[in-house]
C-alpha positions in Angstrom: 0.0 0.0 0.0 2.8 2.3 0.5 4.1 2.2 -2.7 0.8 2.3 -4.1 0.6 5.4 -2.1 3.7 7.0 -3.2 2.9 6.5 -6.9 0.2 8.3 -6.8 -2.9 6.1 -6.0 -5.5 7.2 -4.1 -9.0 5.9 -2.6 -12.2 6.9 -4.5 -13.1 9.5 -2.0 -9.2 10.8 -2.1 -8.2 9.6 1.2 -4.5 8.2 1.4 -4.3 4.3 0.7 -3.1 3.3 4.2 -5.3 0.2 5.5 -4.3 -3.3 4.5 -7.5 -3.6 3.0 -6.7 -1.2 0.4 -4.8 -3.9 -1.1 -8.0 -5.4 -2.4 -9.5 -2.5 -4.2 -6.3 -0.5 -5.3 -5.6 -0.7 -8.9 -1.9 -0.5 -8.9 -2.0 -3.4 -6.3 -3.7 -5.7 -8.5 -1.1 -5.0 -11.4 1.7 -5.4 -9.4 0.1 -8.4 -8.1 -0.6 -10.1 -11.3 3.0 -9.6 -12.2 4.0 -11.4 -9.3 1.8 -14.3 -10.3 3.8 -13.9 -14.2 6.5 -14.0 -13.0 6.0 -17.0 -10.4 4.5 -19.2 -13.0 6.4 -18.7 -15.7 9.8 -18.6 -13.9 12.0 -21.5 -14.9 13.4 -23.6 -12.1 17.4 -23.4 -12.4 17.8 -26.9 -11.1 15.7 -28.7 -13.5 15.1 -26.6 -16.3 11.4 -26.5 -16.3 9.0 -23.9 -16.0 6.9 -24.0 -13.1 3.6 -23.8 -14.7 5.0 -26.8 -16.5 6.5 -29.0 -13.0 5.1 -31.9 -12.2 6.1 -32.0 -8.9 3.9 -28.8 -7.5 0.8 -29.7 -6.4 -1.1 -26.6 -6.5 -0.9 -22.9 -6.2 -2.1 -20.5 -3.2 -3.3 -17.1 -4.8 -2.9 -15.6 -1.1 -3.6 -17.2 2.3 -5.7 -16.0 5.0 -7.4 -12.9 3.3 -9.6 -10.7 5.3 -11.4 -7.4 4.6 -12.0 -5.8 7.9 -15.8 -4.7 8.1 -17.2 -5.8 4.8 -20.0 -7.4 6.1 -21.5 -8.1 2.3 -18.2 -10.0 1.2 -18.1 -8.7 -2.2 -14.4 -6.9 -2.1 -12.3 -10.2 -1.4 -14.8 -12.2 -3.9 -14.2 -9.8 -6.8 -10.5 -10.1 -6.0 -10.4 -13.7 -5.9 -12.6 -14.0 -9.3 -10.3 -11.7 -10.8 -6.7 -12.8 -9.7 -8.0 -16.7 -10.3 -9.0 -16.0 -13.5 -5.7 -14.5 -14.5 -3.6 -17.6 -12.9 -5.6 -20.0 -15.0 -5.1 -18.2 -17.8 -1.2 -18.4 -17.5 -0.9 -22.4 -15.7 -4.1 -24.8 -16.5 -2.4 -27.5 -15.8 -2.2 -27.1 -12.1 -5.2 -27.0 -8.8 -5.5 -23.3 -7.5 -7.2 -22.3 -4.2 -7.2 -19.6 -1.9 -5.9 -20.1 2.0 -9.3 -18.8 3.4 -9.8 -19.3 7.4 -13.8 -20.6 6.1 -16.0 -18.1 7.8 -19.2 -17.8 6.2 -21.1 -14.6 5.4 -24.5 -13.4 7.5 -25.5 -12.1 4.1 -25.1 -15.4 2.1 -25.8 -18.3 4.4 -27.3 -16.4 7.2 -28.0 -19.5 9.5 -24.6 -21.1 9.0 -22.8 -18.2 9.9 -24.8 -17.7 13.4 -24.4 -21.5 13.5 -21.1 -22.2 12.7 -19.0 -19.4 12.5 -16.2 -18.9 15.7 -18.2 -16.1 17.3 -19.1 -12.6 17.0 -17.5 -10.7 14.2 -16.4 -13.3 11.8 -18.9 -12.7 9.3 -18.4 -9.3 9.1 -14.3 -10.4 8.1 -15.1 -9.9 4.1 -14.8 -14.1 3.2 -17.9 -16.0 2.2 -17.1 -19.7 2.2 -19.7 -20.4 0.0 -19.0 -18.2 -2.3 -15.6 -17.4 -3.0 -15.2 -21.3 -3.8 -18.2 -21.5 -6.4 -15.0 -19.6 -8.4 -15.1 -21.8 -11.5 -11.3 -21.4 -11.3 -10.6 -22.4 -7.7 -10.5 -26.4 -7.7 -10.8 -27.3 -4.2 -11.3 -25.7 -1.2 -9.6 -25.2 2.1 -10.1 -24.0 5.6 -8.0 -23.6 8.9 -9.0 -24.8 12.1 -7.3 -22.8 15.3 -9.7 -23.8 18.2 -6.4 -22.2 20.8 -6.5 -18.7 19.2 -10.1 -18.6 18.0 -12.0 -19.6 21.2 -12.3 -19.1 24.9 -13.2 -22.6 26.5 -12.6 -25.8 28.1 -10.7 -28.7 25.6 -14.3 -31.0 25.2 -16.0 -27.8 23.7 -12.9 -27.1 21.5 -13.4 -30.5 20.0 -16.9 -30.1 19.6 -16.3 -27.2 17.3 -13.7 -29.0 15.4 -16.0 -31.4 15.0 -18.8 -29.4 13.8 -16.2 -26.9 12.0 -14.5 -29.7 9.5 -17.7 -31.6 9.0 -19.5 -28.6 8.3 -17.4 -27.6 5.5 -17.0 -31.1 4.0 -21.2 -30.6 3.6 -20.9 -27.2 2.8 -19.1 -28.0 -0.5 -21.2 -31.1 -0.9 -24.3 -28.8 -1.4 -23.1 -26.1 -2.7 -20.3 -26.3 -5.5 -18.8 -29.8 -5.3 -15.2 -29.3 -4.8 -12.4 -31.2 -2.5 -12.1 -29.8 0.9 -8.5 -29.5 2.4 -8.2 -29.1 6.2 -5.1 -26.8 5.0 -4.0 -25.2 8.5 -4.8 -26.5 12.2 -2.6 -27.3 15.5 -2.9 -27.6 19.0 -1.1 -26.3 22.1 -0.3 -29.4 24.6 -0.2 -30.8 27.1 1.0 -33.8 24.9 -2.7 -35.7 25.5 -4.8 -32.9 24.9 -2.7 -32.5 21.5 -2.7 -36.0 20.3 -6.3 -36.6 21.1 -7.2 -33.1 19.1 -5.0 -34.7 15.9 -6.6 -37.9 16.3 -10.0 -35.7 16.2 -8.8 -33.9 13.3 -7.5 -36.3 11.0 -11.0 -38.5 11.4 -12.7 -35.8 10.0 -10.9 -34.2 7.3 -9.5 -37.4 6.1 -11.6 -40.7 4.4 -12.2 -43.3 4.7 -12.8 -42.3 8.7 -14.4 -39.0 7.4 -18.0 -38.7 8.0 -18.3 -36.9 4.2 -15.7 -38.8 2.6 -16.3 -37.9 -0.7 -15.3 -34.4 -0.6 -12.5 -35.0 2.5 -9.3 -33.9 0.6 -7.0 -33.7 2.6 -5.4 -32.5 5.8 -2.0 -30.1 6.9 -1.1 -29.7 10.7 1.1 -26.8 11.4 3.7 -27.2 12.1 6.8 -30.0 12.3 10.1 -29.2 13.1 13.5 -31.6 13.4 14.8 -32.6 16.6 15.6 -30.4 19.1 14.8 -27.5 17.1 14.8 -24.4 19.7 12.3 -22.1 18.6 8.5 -22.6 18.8 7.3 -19.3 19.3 3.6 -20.1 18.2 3.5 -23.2 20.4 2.4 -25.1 17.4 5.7 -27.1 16.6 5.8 -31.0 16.8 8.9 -32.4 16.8 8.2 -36.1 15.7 11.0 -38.0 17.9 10.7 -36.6 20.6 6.9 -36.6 20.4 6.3 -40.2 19.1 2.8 -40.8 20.3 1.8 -37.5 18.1 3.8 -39.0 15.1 1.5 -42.3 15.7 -1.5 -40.9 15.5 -0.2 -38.9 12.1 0.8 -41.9 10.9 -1.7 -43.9 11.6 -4.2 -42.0 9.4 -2.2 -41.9 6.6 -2.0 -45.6 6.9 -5.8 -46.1 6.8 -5.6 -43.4 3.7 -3.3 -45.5 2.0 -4.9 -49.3 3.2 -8.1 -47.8 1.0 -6.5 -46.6 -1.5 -6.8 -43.4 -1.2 -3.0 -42.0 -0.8 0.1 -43.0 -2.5 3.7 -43.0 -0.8 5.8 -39.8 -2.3 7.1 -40.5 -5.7 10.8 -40.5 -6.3 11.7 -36.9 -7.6 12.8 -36.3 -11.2 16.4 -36.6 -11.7 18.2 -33.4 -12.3 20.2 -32.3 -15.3 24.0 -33.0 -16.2 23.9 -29.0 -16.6 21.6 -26.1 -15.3 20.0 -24.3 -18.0 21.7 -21.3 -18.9 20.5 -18.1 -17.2 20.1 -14.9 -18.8 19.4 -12.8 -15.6 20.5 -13.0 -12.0 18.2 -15.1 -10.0 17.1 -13.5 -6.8 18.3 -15.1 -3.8 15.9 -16.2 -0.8 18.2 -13.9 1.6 18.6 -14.5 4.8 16.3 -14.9 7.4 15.8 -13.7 11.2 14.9 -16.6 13.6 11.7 -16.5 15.6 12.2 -15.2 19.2 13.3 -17.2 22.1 11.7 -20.3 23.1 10.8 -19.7 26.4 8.6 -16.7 25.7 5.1 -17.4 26.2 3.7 -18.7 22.5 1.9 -16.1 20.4 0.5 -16.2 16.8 2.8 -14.2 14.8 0.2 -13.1 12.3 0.7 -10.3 9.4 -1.9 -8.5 11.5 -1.0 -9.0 14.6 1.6 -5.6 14.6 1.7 -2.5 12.4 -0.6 -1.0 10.5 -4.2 -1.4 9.6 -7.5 -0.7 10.5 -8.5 -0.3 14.3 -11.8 1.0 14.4 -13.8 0.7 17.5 -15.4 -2.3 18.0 -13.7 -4.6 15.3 -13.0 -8.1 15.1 -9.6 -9.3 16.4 -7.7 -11.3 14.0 -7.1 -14.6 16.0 -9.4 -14.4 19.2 -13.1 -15.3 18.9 -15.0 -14.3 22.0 -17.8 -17.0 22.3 -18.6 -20.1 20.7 -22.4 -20.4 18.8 -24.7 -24.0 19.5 -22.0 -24.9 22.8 -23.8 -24.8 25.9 -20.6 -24.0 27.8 -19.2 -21.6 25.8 -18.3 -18.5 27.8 -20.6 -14.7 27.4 -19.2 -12.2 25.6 -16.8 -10.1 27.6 -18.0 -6.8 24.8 -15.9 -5.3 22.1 -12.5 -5.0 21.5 -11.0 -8.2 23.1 -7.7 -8.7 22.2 -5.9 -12.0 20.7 -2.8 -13.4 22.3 0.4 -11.4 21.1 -1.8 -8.5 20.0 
């Protein structure tokens, strides 16, 4: 938005561009954007010597994870974007699945009932998503949501289960009705203690994956965040398994993607093409990934370290924090609203 700014660009009323959901509506976003997306597609891997819009070996492509329009309660911002931007990475790469990261909060204006009914509280409908409606994109092929019962909800561990429960299954029948795409369980975790963890996976897994899925036909698939080697010293978010150390989480990981694979329905990893004699000759300097600061210390209490969660953007009264849900619709011991303006951990 800055450098939208500084070139020039302005809001429609004339107002500086300076909220991160400017990024949605600018014009000079969306061209640099779409650049980006040229230039990631077509870029040629200097290893192998293929394009990536031509690699086998990527799955799919994220146009841009977790978006959220503060306040746009009608949901037709991010859905213009997303029909837009899709359109434009089809156009360039057929050959590969797209999606878009979205958390899965449905809209109060689409599907009313569901939102009230499913949706982590109040605010979340008012976040700029639509579930059921950005994925009807005919150039999204399968759908995903993100499942973060810790930072989401105030309650005791059975009622966060419940809602993953009712949140993953809800989906799966949400694109079962509505427009008929695979459903990937594409973020989730759980703080320990270890139990509490492995029982939430084993929770999890069940739902989001078949044959153990209650709506097995459109389970696609499921991503926990996040695993880390041995000993590894940071785990700022709280999130990290660390599979030898933690075996009994590892098991139960394990154990559903035996049951996938015992019905057929998930092949061990393919061995990886073989790569040139010679790297393909490059005309221009390849830009380097740079070096990276680690996450703070270990022992500080864990925090979500979202985009949002520092710096700029919009802080009107009354909005919706980004990773804090205040009460928890259809659960009998879900905690009253403690009013406006609660603030999520590491805010």
């Amino acid at each position: 938005m800055k450098w939208a700014h500084a070139a020039g660009e302005r809001a429609p009323d004339g107002a500086p561009l300076r909220h991160r959901e400017d990024f949605f509506t600018s014009r000079l976003c969306r061209d640099w954007f779409k650049a980006f997306v040229e230039k990631m597609l077509t870029r040629v891997n200097t290893a192998t010597g293929v394009p990536y819009r031509d690699d086998p070996t990527i799955f799919a492509w994220e146009l841009i994870n977790e978006p959220r329009v503060q306040g746009d309660a009608s949901g037709d911002v991010l859905q213009a974007w997303i029909e837009d931007v899709a359109a434009y990475a089809k156009s360039l790469d057929d050959a590969h699945l797209l999606t878009v990261g979205f958390e899965g909060f449905y809209n109060g204006n689409t599907d009313p009932a569901r939102a009230a009914r499913e949706n982590p509280g109040g605010g979340a409908e008012r976040l700029g998503g639509d579930y059921t409606r950005n994925f009807f994109v005919p150039a999204l092929d399968f759908a995903c949501v993100h499942l973060w019962v810790d930072l989401w909800l105030s309650c005791d561990e059975a009622c966060k289960l419940a809602f993953a429960d009712r949140w993953i299954v809800g989906h799966l029948n949400a694109s079962r009705a509505a427009f008929d795409k695979p459903v990937i369980l594409e973020e989730f975790g759980k703080w320990k203690p270890q139990r509490v963890r492995n029982d939430f996976f084993r929770r999890a897994l069940e739902a989001s994956l078949p044959p153990t899925s209650p709506v097995a036909s459109h389970a696609g698939g499921s991503m926990f965040w996040h695993i880390d080697p041995t000993a590894y010293p940071y785990n700022e978010d709280g999130f990290s398994v660390q599979a030898r150390g933690e075996p009994a989480t590892a098991q139960v990981v394990r154990g559903a993607v035996q049951r996938a694979r015992a019905a057929g329905l998930a092949k061990p990893p393919s061995k990886p093409p073989s790569r040139p004699s010679k790297p393909p000759p490059i005309a221009t300097t390849p830009a380097g990934d740079g070096d990276s600061e680690p996450p703070g210390d270990s022992e500080s209490s864990p925090a979500y370290r979202s985009p949002s969660s520092h710096g700029s953007g919009t802080s009107a009264p009354g909005e919706m924090p980004r990773y804090r849900f205040e009460s928890i619709p259809g659960t009998a011991d879900a905690p009253s609203r403690r009013g406006e303006g609660h603030r999520e951990r590491g805010g």
